[in-house]
Every structure is written in structure tokens, then in C-alpha cells.
C-alpha positions, 0 to 999 in steps of 0.5 A: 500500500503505497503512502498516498493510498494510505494518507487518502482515508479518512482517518477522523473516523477513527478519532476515538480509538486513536485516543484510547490506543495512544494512552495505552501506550503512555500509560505502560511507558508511564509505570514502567519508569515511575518510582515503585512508590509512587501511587499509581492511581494517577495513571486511572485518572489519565486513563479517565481522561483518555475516556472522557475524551474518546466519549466527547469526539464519538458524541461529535460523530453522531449525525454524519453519513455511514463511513468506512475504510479500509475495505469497509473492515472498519465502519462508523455508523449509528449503529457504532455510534450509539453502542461506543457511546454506552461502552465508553459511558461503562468504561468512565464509571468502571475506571472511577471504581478502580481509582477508589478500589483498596484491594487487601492484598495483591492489586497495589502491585498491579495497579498500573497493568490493571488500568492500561489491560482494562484500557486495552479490553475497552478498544476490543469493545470499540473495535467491535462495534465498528467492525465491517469485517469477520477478521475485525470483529474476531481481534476485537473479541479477543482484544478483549478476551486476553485482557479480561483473563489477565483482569480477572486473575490479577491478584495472583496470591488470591485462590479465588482470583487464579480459579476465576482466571482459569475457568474464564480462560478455559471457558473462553478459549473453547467459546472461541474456537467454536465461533470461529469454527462457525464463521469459518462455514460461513468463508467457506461457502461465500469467499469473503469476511466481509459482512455486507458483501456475505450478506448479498452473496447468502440473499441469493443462496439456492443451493439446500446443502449451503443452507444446510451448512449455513444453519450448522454455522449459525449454530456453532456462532450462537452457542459461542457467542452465548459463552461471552453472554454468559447465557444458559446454558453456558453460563457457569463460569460467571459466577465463580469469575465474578467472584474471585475477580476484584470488584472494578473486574466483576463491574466491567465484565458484568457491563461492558463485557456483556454490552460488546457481547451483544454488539457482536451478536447484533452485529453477525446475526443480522447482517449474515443470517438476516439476509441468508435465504433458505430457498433462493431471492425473496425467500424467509431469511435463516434467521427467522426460521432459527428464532426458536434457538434463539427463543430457547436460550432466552427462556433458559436463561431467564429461568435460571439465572432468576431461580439459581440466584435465591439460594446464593449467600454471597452477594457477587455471586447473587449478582452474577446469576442476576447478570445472567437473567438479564442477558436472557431479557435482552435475548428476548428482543433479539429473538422477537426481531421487532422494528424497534429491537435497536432502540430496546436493547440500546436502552435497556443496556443503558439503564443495566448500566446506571443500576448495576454499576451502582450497585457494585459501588456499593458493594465494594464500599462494603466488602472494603469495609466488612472484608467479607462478600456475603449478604449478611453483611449488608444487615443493617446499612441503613443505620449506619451510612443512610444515604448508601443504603438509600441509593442500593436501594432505588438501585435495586428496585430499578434492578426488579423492573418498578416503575419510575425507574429505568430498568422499568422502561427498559423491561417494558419496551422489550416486553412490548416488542414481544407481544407486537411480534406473533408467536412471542407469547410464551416468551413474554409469559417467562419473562413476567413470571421471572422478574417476578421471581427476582423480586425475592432475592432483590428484596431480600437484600433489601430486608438486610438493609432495612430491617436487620440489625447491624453487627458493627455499628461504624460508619462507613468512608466513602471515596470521591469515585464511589460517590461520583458513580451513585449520583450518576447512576442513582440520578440516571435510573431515576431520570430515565425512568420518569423521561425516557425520551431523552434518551431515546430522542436522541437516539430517534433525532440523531442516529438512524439505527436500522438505515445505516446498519444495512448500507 
């Protein structure tokens, strides 16, 4: 590629990587030459920044036409936009957690790989949700695979910490392997990686043994990709990650992880095997006659993840099998297919975002304090730090889906895609019947922290990150829960979702 070709892209539209990547690489020459007593939480602050940054010139790209380079492996559409946004929005909450984390062993040593690895595992989110192309979609995954293993286990002289990383690792790896095997069909039968290019090669598909083979790959794509969602029932090794990690990892995998998760999943189930025909041009596209996998998993999903989490003790495991369930509420909208399942899943991350990053503010307030992570440990909150038990608490009831809240809206609108589509009935039943179900254990929290009494009576020290994160989040679930349509708007006035992702 000569000099001039490569100077003609535009390479504005990767603004907001550039920023992320060139603070990476400050940041690990910046720990390598500090002095070993030097606090290294001056490089989360920078790394803050970076992320403040890379948030305001994405918000600056929001409006303009469908770009591309680099053989449309790199794409920056409403579609990218609007999901960067949330990741970067997670990510700036994330980070605020890990400036205000006092891990009790381990981490201190660990502080600057710890925020340049979660920088890293951020530009794989972003680079997936701009991806064009299989091969780009693929490094982004693994981008922040790699990096979420090493997270995951940085407190190496922690058992919990190393058996997390080595379940997620191996856990991983295997979910890998099949979703590229998956994809590998998919090359195999069109010539390219190239998604829209796949996708009018698969319009015209006549022949019954390519679909054959089309729908044996759809298959190994969706239970590999179920694994990075932590769906039923390849769900078991989030709650041991989710425990054994420290609580900024558990935040982000729970957020962030799941939110680029769905990303990719919109991303190839869509344009591949929404366009794949089944019996030549004008014919029922593969996904639609593959719906019922979909359905499958959504209702196992929720139904486990929601009965599961009543016996739990420990509250990060409580809210690993809570993560579950909710994956399986945004697998209902994309097993509906609605016209707005965009504008739903966006959302509805949107609100998982505010009420469960709170939520793990609070708990890491706590189990700084306590040393422990069992639920018995919340008892009596209320008593001694009443304003971080309030905040848990409309946190929570957001969590159940009450309304006034966020997470209300965001159960609604999917709820509603389901009963506008035919044949989703059941589907919507299970969901009713499960978030009932999470009333029990929400509430049981809740009961700890309103009701019991308190075994240590001393107040409790909140650091500026966690307090810059429960306003946030408690004031966005509340706010988006009384005016949705700030949100969603924006999104109407300023990214045209459905049109920009199929040109």
C-alpha cells in the first residue's frame, strides 16, 4: 500500500480509538519508569481522561453519513455510534471504581497493568462495534478476551482470583474456537469476511446443502457467542469469575463485557443470517426460521439465572446469576426481531448500566469495609451510612423492573416488542413470571438493609469515585425512568439505527 493510498482515508473516523490506543501506550511507558512508590492511581485518572475524551469526539460523530475504510473492515455508523457511546459511558464509571478500589492484598502491585489491560479490553469493545469485517470483529473479541483473563486473575496470591482466571480462560478459549469454527462455514461457502458483501452473496443462496451448512454455522456462532453472554446454558463460569475477580473486574465484565457481547451478536446475526435465504431471492431469511434457538436460550436463561440466584449467600455471586437473567431479557428482543429491537436493547443496556454499576459501588464500599462478600453483611446499612443504603436501594428496585425507574422502561419496551411480534407469547409469559421471581432475592437484600440489625455499628468512608458513580447512576435510573425520551430522542433525532446498519 503505497503512502498516498494510505494518507487518502479518512482517518477522523477513527478519532476515538486513536485516543484510547495512544494512552495505552503512555500509560505502560508511564509505570514502567515511575518510582515503585509512587501511587499509581494517577495513571486511572489519565486513563479517565483518555475516556472522557474518546466519549466527547464519538458524541461529535453522531449525525454524519455511514463511513468506512479500509475495505469497509472498519465502519462508523449509528449503529457504532450509539453502542461506543454506552461502552465508553461503562468504561468512565468502571475506571472511577478502580481509582477508589483498596484491594487487601495483591492489586497495589498491579495497579498500573490493571488500568492500561482494562484500557486495552475497552478498544476490543470499540473495535467491535465498528467492525465491517469477520477478521475485525474476531481481534476485537479477543482484544478483549486476553485482557479480561489477565483482569480477572490479577491478584495472583488470591485462590479465588487464579480459579476465576482459569475457568474464564478455559471457558473462553473453547467459546472461541467454536465461533470461529462457525464463521469459518460461513468463508467457506461465500469467499469473503466481509459482512455486507456475505450478506448479498447468502440473499441469493439456492443451493439446500449451503443452507444446510449455513444453519450448522449459525449454530456453532450462537452457542459461542452465548459463552461471552454468559447465557444458559453456558453460563457457569460467571459466577465463580465474578467472584474471585476484584470488584472494578466483576463491574466491567458484568457491563461492558456483556454490552460488546451483544454488539457482536447484533452485529453477525443480522447482517449474515438476516439476509441468508433458505430457498433462493425473496425467500424467509435463516434467521427467522432459527428464532426458536434463539427463543430457547432466552427462556433458559431467564429461568435460571432468576431461580439459581435465591439460594446464593454471597452477594457477587447473587449478582452474577442476576447478570445472567438479564442477558436472557435482552435475548428476548433479539429473538422477537421487532422494528424497534435497536432502540430496546440500546436502552435497556443503558439503564443495566446506571443500576448495576451502582450497585457494585456499593458493594465494594462494603466488602472494603466488612472484608467479607456475603449478604449478611449488608444487615443493617441503613443505620449506619443512610444515604448508601438509600441509593442500593432505588438501585435495586430499578434492578426488579418498578416503575419510575429505568430498568422499568427498559423491561417494558422489550416486553412490548414481544407481544407486537406473533408467536412471542410464551416468551413474554417467562419473562413476567421471572422478574417476578427476582423480586425475592432483590428484596431480600433489601430486608438486610432495612430491617436487620447491624453487627458493627461504624460508619462507613466513602471515596470521591464511589460517590461520583451513585449520583450518576442513582440520578440516571431515576431520570430515565420518569423521561425516557431523552434518551431515546436522541437516539430517534440523531442516529438512524436500522438505515445505516444495512448500507
Amino acid at each position: 500500500m503505497s503512502l498516498d493510498t494510505l494518507l487518502s482515508y479518512n482517518w477522523g473516523i477513527m478519532t476515538p480509538e486513536f485516543i484510547i490506543l495512544v494512552v495505552i501506550a503512555l500509560l505502560t511507558i508511564f509505570d514502567l519508569f515511575m518510582p515503585k512508590t509512587m501511587d499509581r492511581k494517577i495513571l486511572g485518572w489519565i486513563g479517565l481522561a483518555a475516556i472522557f475524551a474518546a466519549m466527547v469526539t464519538t458524541a461529535s460523530l453522531a449525525g454524519g453519513s455511514v463511513e468506512s475504510i479500509l475495505d469497509d473492515t472498519f465502519r462508523l455508523d449509528s449503529f457504532a455510534i450509539a453502542f461506543k457511546l454506552l461502552l465508553l459511558a461503562g468504561a468512565g464509571l468502571v475506571m472511577f471504581l478502580a481509582v477508589s478500589h483498596e484491594a487487601k492484598e495483591g492489586l497495589e502491585n498491579y495497579k498500573g497493568e490493571f488500568y492500561y489491560l482494562f484500557l486495552t479490553a475497552l478498544l476490543g469493545t470499540m473495535i467491535m462495534t465498528s467492525s465491517g469485517d469477520l477478521i475485525t470483529l474476531y481481534i476485537g473479541l479477543e482484544l478483549l478476551s486476553i485482557s479480561s483473563y489477565i483482569l480477572a486473575g490479577i491478584r495472583k496470591n488470591n485462590l479465588k482470583s487464579n480459579e476465576s482466571a482459569m475457568k474464564y480462560v478455559i471457558n473462553g478459549s473453547i467459546s472461541s474456537a467454536i465461533a470461529l469454527f462457525g464463521m469459518s462455514y460461513v468463508y467457506g461457502l461465500t469467499g469473503t469476511t466481509n459482512l455486507l458483501d456475505i450478506a448479498a452473496q447468502l440473499s441469493v443462496l439456492m443451493d439446500s446443502q449451503h443452507v444446510y451448512l449455513l444453519g450448522i454455522s449459525f449454530l456453532m456462532i450462537l452457542v459461542g457467542l452465548a459463552f461471552k453472554l454468559a447465557a444458559a446454558p453456558f453460563h457457569m463460569w460467571a459466577p465463580d469469575v465474578y467472584q474471585g475477580a476484584p470488584t472494578p473486574v466483576t463491574a466491567f465484565l458484568s457491563v461492558v463485557s456483556k454490552t460488546a457481547g451483544f454488539v457482536i451478536v447484533i452485529r453477525i446475526l443480522l447482517t449474515v443470517f438476516g439476509a441468508a435465504a433458505t430457498e433462493g431471492p425473496g425467500s424467509v431469511p435463516l434467521l427467522l426460521d432459527m428464532q426458536d434457538y434463539i427463543a430457547v436460550i432466552a427462556g433458559a436463561t431467564m429461568i435460571i439465572g432468576n431461580v439459581v440466584a435465591l439460594k446464593q449467600t454471597n452477594i457477587k455471586r447473587l449478582f452474577a446469576y442476576s447478570s445472567i437473567a438479564h442477558a436472557g431479557y435482552l435475548l428476548v428482543a433479539v429473538t422477537t426481531l421487532s422494528s424497534n429491537m435497536f432502540y430496546s436493547i440500546w436502552f435497556y443496556l443503558l439503564a443495566y448500566l446506571l443500576m448495576n454499576l451502582g450497585v457494585f459501588a456499593v458493594i465494594q464500599v462494603v466488602a472494603g469495609k466488612t472484608g467479607s462478600e456475603k449478604i449478611t453483611d449488608f444487615a443493617g446499612l441503613y443505620r449506619r451510612s443512610p444515604w448508601l443504603a438509600v441509593a442500593m436501594g432505588i438501585l435495586l428496585i430499578s434492578l426488579a423492573g418498578f416503575p419510575g425507574t429505568a430498568g422499568f422502561i427498559g423491561k417494558l419496551n422489550i416486553f412490548m416488542g414481544a407481544f407486537a411480534t406473533e408467536g412471542h407469547y410464551v416468551l413474554a409469559s417467562i419473562m413476567i413470571a421471572t422478574t417476578v421471581i427476582s423480586y425475592f432475592y432483590y428484596f431480600g437484600v433489601m430486608t438486610q438493609i432495612f430491617f436487620r440489625p447491624a453487627a458493627d455499628t461504624s460508619k462507613f468512608h466513602i471515596p470521591f469515585g464511589i460517590l461520583v458513580v451513585l449520583i450518576i447512576t442513582v440520578v440516571g435510573s431515576i431520570w430515565f425512568g420518569i423521561f425516557p425520551n431523552t434518551a431515546l430522542d436522541f437516539m430517534h433525532n440523531n442516529l438512524n439505527i436500522i438505515d445505516d446498519f444495512f448500507s
